[in-house]
N, CA, C and O atoms as a GROMACS GRO file, in nm:
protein
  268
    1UNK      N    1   0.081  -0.119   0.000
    1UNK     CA    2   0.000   0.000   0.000
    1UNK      C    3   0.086   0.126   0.000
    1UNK      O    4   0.040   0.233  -0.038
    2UNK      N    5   0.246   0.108   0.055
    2UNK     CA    6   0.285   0.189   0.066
    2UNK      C    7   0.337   0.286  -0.088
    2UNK      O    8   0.395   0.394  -0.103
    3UNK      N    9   0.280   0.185  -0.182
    3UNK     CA   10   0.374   0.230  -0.308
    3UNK      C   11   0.212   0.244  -0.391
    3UNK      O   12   0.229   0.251  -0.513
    4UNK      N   13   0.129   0.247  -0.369
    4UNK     CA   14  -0.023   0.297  -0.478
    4UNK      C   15   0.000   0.430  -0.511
    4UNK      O   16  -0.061   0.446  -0.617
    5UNK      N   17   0.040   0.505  -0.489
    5UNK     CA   18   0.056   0.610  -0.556
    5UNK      C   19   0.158   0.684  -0.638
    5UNK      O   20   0.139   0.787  -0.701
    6UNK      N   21   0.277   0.608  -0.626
    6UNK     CA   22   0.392   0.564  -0.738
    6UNK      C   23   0.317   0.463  -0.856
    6UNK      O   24   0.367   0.457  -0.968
    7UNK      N   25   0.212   0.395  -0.827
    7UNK     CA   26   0.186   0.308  -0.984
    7UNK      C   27   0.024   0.319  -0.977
    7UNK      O   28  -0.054   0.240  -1.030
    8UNK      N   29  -0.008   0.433  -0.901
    8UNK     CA   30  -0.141   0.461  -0.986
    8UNK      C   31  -0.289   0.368  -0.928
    8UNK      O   32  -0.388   0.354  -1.000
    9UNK      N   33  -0.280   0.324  -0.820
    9UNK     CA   34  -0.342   0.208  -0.736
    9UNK      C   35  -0.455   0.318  -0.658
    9UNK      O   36  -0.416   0.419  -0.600
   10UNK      N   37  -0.591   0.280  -0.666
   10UNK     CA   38  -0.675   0.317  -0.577
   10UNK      C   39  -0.698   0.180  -0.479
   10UNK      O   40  -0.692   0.063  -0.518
   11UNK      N   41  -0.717   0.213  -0.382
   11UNK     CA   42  -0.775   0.097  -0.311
   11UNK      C   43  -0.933   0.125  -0.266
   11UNK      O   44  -0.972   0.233  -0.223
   12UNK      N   45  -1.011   0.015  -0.285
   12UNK     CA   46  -1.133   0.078  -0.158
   12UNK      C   47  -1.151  -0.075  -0.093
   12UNK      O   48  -1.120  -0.178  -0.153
   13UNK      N   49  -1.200  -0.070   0.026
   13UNK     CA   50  -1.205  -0.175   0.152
   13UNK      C   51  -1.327  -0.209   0.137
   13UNK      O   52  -1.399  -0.111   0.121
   14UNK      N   53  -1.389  -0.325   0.135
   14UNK     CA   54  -1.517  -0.398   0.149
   14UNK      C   55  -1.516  -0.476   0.237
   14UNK      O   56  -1.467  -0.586   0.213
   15UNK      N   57  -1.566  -0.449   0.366
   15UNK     CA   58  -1.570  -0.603   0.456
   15UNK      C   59  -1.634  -0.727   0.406
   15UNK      O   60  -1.739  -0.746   0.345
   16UNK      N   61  -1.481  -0.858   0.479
   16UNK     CA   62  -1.522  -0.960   0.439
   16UNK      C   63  -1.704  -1.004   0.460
   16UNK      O   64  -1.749  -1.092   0.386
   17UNK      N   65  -1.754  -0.968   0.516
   17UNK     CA   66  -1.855  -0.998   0.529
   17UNK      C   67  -2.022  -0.971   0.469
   17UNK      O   68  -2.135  -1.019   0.485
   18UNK      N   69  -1.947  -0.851   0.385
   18UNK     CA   70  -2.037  -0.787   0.252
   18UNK      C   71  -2.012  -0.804   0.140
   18UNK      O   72  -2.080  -0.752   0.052
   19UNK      N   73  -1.888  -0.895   0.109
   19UNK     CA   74  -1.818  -0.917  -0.048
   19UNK      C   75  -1.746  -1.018  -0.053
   19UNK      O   76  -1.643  -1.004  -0.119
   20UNK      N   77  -1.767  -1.140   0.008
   20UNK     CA   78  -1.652  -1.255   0.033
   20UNK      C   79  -1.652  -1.343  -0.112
   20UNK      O   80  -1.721  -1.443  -0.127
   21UNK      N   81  -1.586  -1.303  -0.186
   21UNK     CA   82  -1.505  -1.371  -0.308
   21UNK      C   83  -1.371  -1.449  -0.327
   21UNK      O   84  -1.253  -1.424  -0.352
   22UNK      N   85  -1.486  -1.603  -0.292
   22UNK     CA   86  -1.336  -1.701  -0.278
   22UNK      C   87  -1.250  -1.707  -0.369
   22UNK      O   88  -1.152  -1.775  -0.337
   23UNK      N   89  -1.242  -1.641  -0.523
   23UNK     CA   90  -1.168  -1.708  -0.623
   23UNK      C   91  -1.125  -1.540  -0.668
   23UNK      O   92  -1.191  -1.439  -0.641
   24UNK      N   93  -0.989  -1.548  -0.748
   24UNK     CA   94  -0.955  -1.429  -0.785
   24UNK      C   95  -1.044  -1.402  -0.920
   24UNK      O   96  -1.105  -1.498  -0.968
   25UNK      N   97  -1.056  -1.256  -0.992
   25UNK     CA   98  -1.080  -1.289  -1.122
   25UNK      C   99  -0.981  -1.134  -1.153
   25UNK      O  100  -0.950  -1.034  -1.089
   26UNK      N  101  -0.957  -1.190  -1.292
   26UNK     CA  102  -0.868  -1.042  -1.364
   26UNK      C  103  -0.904  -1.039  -1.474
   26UNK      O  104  -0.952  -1.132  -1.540
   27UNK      N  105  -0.885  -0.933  -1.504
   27UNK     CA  106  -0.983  -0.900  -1.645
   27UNK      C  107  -0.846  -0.792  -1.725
   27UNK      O  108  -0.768  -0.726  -1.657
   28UNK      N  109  -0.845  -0.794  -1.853
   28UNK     CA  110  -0.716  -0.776  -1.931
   28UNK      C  111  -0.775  -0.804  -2.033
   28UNK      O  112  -0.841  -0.907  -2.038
   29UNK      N  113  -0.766  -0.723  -2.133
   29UNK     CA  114  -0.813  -0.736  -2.275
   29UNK      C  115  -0.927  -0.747  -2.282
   29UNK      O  116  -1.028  -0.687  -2.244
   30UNK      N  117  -0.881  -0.890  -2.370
   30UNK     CA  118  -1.081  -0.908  -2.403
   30UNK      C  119  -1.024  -1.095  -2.353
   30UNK      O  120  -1.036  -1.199  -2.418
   31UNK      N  121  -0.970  -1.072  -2.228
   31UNK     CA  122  -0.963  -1.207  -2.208
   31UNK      C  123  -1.011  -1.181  -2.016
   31UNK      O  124  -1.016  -1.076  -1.953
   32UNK      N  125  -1.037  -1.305  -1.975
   32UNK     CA  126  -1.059  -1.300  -1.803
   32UNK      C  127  -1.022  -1.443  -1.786
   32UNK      O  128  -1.044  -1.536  -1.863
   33UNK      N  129  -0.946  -1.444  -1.637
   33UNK     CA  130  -0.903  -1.526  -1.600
   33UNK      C  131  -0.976  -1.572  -1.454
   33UNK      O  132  -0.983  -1.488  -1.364
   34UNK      N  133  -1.010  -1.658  -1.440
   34UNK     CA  134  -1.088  -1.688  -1.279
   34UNK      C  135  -0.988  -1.816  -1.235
   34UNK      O  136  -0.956  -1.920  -1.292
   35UNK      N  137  -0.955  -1.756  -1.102
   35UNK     CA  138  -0.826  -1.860  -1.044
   35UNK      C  139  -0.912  -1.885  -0.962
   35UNK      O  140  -1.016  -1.820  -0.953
   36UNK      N  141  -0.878  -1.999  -0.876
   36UNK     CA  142  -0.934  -2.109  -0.746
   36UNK      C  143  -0.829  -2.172  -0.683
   36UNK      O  144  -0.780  -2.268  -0.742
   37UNK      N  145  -0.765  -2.126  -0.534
   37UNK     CA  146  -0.676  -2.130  -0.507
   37UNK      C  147  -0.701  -2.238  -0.382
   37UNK      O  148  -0.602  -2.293  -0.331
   38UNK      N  149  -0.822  -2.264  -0.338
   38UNK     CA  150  -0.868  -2.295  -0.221
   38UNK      C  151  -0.910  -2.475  -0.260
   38UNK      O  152  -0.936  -2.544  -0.161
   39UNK      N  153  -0.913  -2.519  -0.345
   39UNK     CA  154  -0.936  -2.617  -0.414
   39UNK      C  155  -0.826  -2.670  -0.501
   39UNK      O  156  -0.834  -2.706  -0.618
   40UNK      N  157  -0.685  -2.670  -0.392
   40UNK     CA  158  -0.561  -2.678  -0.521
   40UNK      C  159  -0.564  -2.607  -0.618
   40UNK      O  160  -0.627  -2.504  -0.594
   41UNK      N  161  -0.527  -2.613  -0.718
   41UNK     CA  162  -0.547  -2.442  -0.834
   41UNK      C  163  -0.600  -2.498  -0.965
   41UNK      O  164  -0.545  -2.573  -1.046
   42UNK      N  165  -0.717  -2.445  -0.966
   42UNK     CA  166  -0.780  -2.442  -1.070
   42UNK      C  167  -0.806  -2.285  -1.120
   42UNK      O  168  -0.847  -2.194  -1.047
   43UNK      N  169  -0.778  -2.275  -1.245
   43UNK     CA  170  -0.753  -2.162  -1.318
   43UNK      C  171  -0.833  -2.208  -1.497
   43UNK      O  172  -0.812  -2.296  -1.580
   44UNK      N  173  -0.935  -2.081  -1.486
   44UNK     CA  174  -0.976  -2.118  -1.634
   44UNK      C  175  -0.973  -1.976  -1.694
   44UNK      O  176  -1.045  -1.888  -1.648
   45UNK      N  177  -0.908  -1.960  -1.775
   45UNK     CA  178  -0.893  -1.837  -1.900
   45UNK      C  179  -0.996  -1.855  -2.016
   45UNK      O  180  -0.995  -1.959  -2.082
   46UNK      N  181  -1.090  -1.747  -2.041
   46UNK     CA  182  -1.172  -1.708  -2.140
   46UNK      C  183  -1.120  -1.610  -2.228
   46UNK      O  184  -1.031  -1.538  -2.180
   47UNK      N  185  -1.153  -1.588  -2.348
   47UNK     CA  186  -1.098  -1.556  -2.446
   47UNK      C  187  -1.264  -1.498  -2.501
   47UNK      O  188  -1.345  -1.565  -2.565
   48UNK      N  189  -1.278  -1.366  -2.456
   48UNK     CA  190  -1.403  -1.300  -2.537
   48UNK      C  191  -1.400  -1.163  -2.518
   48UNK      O  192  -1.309  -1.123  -2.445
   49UNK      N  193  -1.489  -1.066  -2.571
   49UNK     CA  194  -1.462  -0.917  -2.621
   49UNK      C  195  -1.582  -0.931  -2.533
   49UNK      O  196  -1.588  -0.831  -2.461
   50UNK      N  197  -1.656  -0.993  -2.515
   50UNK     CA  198  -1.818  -0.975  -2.424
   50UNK      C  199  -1.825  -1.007  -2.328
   50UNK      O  200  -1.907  -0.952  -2.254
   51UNK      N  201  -1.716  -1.149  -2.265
   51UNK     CA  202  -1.740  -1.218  -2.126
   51UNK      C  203  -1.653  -1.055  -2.056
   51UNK      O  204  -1.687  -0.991  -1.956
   52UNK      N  205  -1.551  -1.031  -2.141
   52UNK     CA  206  -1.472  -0.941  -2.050
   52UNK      C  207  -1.548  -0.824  -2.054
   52UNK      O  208  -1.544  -0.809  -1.932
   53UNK      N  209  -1.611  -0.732  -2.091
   53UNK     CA  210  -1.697  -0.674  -2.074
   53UNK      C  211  -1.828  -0.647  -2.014
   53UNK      O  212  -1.899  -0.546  -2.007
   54UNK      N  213  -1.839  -0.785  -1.969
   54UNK     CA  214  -1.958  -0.826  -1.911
   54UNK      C  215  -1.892  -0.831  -1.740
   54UNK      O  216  -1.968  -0.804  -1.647
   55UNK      N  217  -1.766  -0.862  -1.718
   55UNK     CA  218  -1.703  -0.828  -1.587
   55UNK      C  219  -1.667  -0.706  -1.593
   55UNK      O  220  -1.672  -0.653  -1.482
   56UNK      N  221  -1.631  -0.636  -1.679
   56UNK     CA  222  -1.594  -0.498  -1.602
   56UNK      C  223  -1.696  -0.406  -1.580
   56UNK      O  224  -1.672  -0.307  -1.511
   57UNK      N  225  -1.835  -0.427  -1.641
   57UNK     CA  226  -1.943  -0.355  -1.640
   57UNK      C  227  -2.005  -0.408  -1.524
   57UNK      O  228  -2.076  -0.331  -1.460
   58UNK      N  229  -1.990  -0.548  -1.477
   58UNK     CA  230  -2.046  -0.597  -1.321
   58UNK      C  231  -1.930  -0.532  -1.226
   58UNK      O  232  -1.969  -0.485  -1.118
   59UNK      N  233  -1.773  -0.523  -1.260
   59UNK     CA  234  -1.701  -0.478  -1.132
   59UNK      C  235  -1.690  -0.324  -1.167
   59UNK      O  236  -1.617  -0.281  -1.078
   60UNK      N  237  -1.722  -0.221  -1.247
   60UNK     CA  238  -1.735  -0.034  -1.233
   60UNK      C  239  -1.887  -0.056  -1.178
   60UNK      O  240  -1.886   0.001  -1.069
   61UNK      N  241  -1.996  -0.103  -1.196
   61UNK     CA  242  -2.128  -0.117  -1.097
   61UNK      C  243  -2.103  -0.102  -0.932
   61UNK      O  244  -2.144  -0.017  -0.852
   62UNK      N  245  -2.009  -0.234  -0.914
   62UNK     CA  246  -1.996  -0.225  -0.768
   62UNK      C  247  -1.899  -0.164  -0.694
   62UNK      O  248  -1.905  -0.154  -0.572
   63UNK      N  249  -1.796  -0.115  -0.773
   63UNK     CA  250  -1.709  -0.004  -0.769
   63UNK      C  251  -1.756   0.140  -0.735
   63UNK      O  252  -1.709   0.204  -0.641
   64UNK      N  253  -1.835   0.178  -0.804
   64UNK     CA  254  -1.917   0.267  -0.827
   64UNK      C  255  -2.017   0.260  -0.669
   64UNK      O  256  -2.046   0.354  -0.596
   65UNK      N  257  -2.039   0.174  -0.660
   65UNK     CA  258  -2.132   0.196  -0.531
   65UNK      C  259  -2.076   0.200  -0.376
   65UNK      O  260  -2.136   0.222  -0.271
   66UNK      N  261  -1.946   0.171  -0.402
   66UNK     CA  262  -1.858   0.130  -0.272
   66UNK      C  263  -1.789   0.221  -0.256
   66UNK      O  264  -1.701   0.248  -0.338
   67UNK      N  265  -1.815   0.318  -0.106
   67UNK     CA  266  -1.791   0.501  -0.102
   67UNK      C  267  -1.617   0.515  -0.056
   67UNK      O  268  -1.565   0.626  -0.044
   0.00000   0.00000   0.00000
């Protein structure tokens, strides 16, 4: 945290208990990746101009609502 503002990093805090998301997801291009770390590692990469769009328009929604 000490370096977000050398590379441009907002943070905002959601308690675990209003947003508990067991699996990572990243979104990059027009591709998304959903990792599962808790289940040995399972990792599946999509390859679409719409799935990834369809996450970043669900994560600026809840972005957007989280003060």
């Amino acid at each position: 945290m000490a370096e977000d503002e050398k590379y441009l990093i907002t943070r905002k805090i959601v308690p675990k208990d209003e947003l508990h998301i067991p699996a990572q997801i990243i979104i990059y291009g027009e591709k998304v990746a959903i990792t599962n770390f808790k289940e040995g590692f399972i990792n599946v990469l999509m390859e679409s101009k719409y799935i990834a769009d369809t996450f970043r328009i669900m994560f600026e929604y809840m972005w957007n609502k989280i003060p």
